[in-house]
N, C-alpha and C positions, 0 to 999 in steps of 0.2 A: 754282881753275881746273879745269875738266872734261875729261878725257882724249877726244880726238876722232879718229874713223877715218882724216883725213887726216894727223893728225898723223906727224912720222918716231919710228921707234921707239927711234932713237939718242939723240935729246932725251927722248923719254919715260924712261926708263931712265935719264940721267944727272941730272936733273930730278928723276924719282921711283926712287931705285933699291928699292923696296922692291917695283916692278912687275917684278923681274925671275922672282920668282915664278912668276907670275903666267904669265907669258910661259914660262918652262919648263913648267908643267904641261901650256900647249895647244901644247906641244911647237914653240912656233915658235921655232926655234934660229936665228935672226937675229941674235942675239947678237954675238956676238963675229966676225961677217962683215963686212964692206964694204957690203953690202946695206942693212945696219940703219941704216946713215948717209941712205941715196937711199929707201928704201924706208916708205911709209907704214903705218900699222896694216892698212888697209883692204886694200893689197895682200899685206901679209905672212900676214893669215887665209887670205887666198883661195890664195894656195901651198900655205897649208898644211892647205889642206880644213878650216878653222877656224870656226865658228859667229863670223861678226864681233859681231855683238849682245850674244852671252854674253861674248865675250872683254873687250869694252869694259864691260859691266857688272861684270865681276872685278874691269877694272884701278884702274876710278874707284870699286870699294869700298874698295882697296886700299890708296889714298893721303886717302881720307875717315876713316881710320882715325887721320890725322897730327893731326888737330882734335880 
């Protein structure tokens, strides 16, 4: 499965936690908020002044690793 901009970032992370990485680095601390439940990739970049493109190419290298 390919990690996608709409997707919530709470399923991404419970799904793949090894993307939590990945997500600390570009500092989107959505984490452990409320936010990360409603909140999709696409808009958690954008909060966070986030290159979406690079972030989503991290995340699905990340979990391409599990194969």
């Amino acid at each position: 499965m390919r990690i996608t901009a709409k997707m919530k970032i709470d399923n991404v992370v419970r799904q793949y936690p090894e993307t939590v990485q990945v997500f600390s680095r570009y500092a989107v601390g959505c984490l452990g908020c409320s936010g990360a439940e409603y909140d999709d990739i696409a808009y958690g970049a954008q909060v966070h002044g986030v290159n979406l493109d690079e972030l989503l190419r991290e995340l699905n290298e990340s979990v391409s690793l599990r194969n």
